[in-house]
C-alpha positions in Angstrom: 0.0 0.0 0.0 1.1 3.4 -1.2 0.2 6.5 1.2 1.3 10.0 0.4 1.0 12.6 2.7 0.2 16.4 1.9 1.6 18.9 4.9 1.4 22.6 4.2 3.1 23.5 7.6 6.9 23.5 7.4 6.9 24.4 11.2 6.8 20.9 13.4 3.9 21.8 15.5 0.7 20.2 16.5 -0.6 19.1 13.2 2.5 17.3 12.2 3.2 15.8 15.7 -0.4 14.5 15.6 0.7 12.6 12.3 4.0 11.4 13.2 2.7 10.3 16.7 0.0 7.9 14.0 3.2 7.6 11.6 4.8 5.6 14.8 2.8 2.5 14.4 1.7 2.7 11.0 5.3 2.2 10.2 4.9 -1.4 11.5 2.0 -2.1 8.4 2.6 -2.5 5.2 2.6 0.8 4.3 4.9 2.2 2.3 5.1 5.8 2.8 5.5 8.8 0.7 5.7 12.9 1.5 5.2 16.4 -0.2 5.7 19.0 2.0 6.5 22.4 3.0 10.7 22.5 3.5 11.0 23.3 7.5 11.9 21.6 10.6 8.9 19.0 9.9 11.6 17.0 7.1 13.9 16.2 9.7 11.0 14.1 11.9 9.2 12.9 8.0 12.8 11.2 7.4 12.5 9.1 10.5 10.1 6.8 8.4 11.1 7.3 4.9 13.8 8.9 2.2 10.5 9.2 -0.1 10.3 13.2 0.5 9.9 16.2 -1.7 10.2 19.6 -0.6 8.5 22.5 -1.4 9.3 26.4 -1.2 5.7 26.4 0.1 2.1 24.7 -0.8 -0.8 26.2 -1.8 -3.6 26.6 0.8 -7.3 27.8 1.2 -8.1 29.0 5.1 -11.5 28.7 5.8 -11.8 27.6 9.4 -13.9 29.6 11.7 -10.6 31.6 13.2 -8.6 32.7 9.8 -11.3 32.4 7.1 -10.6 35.3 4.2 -12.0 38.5 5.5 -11.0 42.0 5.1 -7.4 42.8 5.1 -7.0 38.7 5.7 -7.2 38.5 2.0 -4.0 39.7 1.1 -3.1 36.3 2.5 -4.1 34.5 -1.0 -0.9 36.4 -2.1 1.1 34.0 -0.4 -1.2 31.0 -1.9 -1.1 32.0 -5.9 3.0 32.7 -5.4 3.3 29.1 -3.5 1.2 28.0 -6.8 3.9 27.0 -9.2 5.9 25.4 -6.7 2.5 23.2 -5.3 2.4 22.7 -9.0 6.1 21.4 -9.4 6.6 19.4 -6.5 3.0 16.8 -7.6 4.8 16.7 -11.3 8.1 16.0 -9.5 6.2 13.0 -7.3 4.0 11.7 -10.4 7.4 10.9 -11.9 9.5 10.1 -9.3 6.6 7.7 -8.0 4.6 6.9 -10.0 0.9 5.2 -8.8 -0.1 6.1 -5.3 -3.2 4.5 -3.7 -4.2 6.6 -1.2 -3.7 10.6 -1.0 -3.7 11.4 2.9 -3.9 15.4 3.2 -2.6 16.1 6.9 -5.2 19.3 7.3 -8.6 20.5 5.4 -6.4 24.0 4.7 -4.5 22.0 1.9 -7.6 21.6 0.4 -6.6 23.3 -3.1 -2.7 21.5 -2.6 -5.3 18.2 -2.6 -6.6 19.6 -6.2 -3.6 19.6 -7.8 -2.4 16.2 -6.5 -5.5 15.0 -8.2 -4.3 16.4 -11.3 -1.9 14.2 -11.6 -3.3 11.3 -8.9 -6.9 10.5 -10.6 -7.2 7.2 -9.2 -5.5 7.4 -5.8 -8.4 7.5 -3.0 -8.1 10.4 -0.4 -8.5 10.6 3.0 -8.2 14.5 4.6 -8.0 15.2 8.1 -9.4 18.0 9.9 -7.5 19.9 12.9 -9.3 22.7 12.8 -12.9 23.9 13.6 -14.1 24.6 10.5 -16.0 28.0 9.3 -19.9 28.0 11.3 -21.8 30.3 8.5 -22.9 27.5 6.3 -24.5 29.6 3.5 -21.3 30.8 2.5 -19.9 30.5 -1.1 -16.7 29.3 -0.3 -18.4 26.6 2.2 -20.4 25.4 -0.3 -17.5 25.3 -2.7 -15.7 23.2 -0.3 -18.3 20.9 0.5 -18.6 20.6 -3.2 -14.9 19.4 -3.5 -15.0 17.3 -0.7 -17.8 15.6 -1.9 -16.3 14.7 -5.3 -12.8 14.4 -4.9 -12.3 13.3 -1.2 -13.9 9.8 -0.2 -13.1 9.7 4.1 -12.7 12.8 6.1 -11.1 12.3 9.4 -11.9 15.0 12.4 -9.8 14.9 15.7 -12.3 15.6 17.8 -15.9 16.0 18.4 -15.1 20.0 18.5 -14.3 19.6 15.0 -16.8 17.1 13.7 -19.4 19.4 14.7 -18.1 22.5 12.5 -17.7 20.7 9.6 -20.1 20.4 6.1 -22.2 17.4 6.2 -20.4 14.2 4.8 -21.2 10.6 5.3 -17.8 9.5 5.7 -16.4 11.5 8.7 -15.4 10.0 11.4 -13.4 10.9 15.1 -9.9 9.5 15.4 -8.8 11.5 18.6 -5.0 12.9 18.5 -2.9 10.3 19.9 0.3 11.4 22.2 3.1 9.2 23.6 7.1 9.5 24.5 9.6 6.9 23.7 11.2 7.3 27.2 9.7 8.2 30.9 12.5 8.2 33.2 12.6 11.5 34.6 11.6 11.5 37.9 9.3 13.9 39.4 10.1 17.3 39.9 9.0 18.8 43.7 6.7 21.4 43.0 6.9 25.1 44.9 3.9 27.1 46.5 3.7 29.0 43.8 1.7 28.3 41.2 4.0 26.9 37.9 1.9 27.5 34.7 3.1 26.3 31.2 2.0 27.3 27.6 3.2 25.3 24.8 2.9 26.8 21.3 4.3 29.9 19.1 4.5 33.1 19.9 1.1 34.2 18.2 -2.3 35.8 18.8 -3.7 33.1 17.2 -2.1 31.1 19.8 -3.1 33.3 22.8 -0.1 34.1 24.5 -1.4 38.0 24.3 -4.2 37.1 26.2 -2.4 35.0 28.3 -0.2 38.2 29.5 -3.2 40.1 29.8 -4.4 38.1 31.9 -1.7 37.5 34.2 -0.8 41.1 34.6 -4.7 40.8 36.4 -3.7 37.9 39.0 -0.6 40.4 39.6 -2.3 43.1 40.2 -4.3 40.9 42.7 -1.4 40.0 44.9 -1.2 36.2 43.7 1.9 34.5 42.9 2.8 32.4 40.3 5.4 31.6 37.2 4.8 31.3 33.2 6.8 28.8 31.7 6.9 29.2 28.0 7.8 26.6 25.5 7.6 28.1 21.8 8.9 30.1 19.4 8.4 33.2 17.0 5.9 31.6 14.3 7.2 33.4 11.5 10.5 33.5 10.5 11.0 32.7 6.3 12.7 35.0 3.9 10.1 36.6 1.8 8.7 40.1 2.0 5.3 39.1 2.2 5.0 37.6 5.3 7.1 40.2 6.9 3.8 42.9 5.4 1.4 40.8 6.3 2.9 41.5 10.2 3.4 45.0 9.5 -0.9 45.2 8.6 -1.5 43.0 11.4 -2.6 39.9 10.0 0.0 37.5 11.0 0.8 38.8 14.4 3.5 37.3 16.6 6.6 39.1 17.5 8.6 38.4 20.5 10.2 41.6 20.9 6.4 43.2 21.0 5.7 40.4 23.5 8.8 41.5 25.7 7.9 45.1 25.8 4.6 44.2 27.1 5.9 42.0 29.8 7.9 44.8 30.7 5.4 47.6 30.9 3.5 45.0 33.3 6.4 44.4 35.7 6.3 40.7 34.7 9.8 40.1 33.6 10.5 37.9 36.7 7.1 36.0 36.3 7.9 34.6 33.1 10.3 32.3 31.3 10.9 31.6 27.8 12.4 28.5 27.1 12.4 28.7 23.6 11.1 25.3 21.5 11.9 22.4 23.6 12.3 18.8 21.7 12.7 16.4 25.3 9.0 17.4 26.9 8.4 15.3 29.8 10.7 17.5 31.9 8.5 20.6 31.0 5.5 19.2 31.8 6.5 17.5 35.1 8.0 20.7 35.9 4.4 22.6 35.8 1.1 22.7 37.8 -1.3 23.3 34.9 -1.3 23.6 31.7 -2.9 27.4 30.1 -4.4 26.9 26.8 -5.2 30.1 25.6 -5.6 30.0 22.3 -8.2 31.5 20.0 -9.0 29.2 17.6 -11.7 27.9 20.3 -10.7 24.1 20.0 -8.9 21.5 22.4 -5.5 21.4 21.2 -3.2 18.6 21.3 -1.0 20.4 24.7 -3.9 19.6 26.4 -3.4 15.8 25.3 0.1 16.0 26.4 -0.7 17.7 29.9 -3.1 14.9 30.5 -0.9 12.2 29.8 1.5 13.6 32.4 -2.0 13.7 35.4 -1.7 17.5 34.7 -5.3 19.6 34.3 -5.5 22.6 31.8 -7.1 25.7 31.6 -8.4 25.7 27.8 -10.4 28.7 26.0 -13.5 26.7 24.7 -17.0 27.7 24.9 -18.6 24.0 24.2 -16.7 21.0 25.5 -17.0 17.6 24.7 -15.9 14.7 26.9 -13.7 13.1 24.2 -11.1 16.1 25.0 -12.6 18.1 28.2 -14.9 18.1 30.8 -15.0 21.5 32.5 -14.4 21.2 35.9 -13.0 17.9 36.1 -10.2 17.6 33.7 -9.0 21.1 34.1 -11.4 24.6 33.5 -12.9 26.3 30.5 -13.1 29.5 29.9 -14.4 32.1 27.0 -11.6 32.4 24.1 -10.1 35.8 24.1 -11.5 36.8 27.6 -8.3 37.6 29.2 -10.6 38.6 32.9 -12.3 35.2 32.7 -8.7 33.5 32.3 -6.9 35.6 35.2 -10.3 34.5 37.0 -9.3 30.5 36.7 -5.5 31.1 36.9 -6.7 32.9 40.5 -9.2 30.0 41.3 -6.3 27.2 40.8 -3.9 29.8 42.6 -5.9 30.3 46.0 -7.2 25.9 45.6 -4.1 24.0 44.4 -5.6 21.1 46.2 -7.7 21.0 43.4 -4.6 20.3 41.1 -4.3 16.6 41.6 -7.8 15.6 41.6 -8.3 17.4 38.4 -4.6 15.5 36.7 -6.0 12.2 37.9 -9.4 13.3 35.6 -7.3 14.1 32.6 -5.2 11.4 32.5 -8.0 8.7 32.6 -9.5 10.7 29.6 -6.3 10.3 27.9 -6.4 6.4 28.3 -10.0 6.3 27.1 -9.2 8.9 23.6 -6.0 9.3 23.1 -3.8 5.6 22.8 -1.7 6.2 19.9 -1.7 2.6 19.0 -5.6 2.2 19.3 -6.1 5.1 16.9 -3.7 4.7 14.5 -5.3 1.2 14.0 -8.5 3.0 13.2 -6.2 4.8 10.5 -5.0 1.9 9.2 -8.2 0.1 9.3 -10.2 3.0 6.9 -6.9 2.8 4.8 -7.7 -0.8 4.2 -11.7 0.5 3.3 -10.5 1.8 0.3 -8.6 -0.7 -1.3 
């Protein structure tokens, strides 16, 4: 069996560690594996399971999930698509003749939607499967929703959501089903690190909006000003870091924004420089998380990311910006606490609950890590992978 994968993110973050965590045990089938992707820090993991990889400048993509969907300025971001288009174009004609037949097309997110077209192009007969990571755009009577759902339902025969969160957002299609993200470690030897009194947060991602980390300081420049105590680990990076002029306006007019220099003026004007600690992008995370209280998932995209997998797998509880939960990734209250995306009071609010009730803590670690057991065994779900591979062929 011949799988190619489509990944539009050159960055190794959560969508591709979701696939390599799948890529793990699907190594042990007979699969034989194949990549196109985005050239970035993702190649170095892809090559772990195969020498079958082509790199692209970039890969054309088409945004339409309910966070960064085209709007206003936003559009300028197609720029970046139609110049990534003759490369997208390049590296499929590079594959058709490098590989020849492939039998299944496996497009790593629903944003490579239009990076899935032109594979087709030159794929007819390969079946597709295209996972979903994000929540999808709500307004249903939307052109480019309709234009999507038109595409998936004649070129796309399994789509694949995460999560319940997801499922819910996205156009009506028979074939969708929930394969939870899967997280594991090859090694668990640290011991435990001894915890202090005060209160030891962590964030995991980039240094974006998108991510939350601006809300995140927002908010903790409240719990400060209310006498509480605590410490902001931060493991991540600048998001955007290439070479071309555009993304560099697209920063300058506010539409990408993420920029750690901004991010340390702000800590400053808040008198939080001693609160907070960067620790730049860590590969080795079980020391992170065992060195944490609770993870803060602030991010706007109003979805259960995979941190809050990883948290739970090491008994810690999150605070997570969703306003509706399902139990296959949280139950409010129990596994960690919920709060309003982009609410930066509501979040100082639970940072100050868990501050002044650590006691809470462990109960709440204990919750997540049995919901990791029941959702989120990487060998359970990458059999379900494996299993609708074998459905279509």
């Amino acid at each position: 069996m011949k799988v190619l994968f489509i990944d539009g993110v050159g960055v190794f973050g959560g969508a591709c560690r979701s696939l390599y965590e799948n890529l793990k045990f699907l190594r042990k089938k007979e699969i034989e594996f194949f990549f196109i992707i985005q050239n970035g820090t993702i190649k170095d993991y892809y090559k772990k399971f195969t020498n079958n990889i082509i790199t692209s400048i970039g890969l054309t993509r088409f945004d339409n999930t309910e966070y960064s969907y085209y709007r206003g300025l936003r559009w300028l971001v197609l720029l970046r698509e139609i110049f990534y288009l003759p490369f997208t174009i390049t590296a499929m004609i590079r594959a058709k003749l490098s590989w020849g037949k492939i039998d299944i097309i496996h497009v790593n997110e629903i944003t490579e939607i239009l990076s899935l077209l032109i594979a087709k192009l030159f794929f007819r007969k390969s079946k597709v499967i295209v996972h979903c990571r994000s929540i999808y755009r709500k307004d249903k009577s939307s052109y480019r929703n309709k234009l999507i759902s038109f595409v998936i339902n004649n070129f796309v025969d399994i789509l694949i959501a995460i999560d319940n969160n997801v499922k819910s957002s996205l156009p009506k299609f028979p074939k969708t089903f929930v394969i939870n993200n899967s997280f594991s470690i090859e090694e668990n030897n640290e011991k435990n690190i001894d915890l202090t009194d005060t209160l030891q947060i962590g964030y995991v991602g980039t240094i974006s909006e998108m991510k939350g980390i601006y809300d995140l300081i927002e908010a903790l420049k409240i719990v400060k000003k209310k006498s509480r105590k605590f410490k902001l680990k931060v493991a991540g990076s600048q998001i955007h870091n290439n070479r071309f002029y555009l993304s560099s306006i697209l920063q300058k007019l506010s539409i990408q924004k993420g920029n750690k220099k901004e991010i340390n003026n702000i800590i400053s004007d808040y008198n939080l420089k001693s609160d907070i600690i960067f620790l730049g992008h860590i590969k080795e995370i079980s020391g992170f998380y065992k060195s944490i209280d609770v993870l803060c998932f602030p991010s706007r995209l109003n979805a259960p990311g995979r941190p809050i997998i990883e948290a739970s797998y090491f008994k810690k509880p999150s605070i997570a910006c969703i306003s509706e939960v399902f139990d296959d990734t949280f139950i409010n209250q129990k596994t960690g606490i919920a709060v309003k995306p982009a609410n930066p009071e509501e979040l100082a609010n639970a940072i100050i609950y868990l501050i002044d009730n650590k006691n809470k803590l462990k109960k709440m670690g204990d919750y997540a890590y049995a919901n990791y057991k029941k959702y989120n065994n990487p060998e359970i779900n990458s059999n379900k992978i494996y299993n609708l591979y074998k459905t279509l062929i």
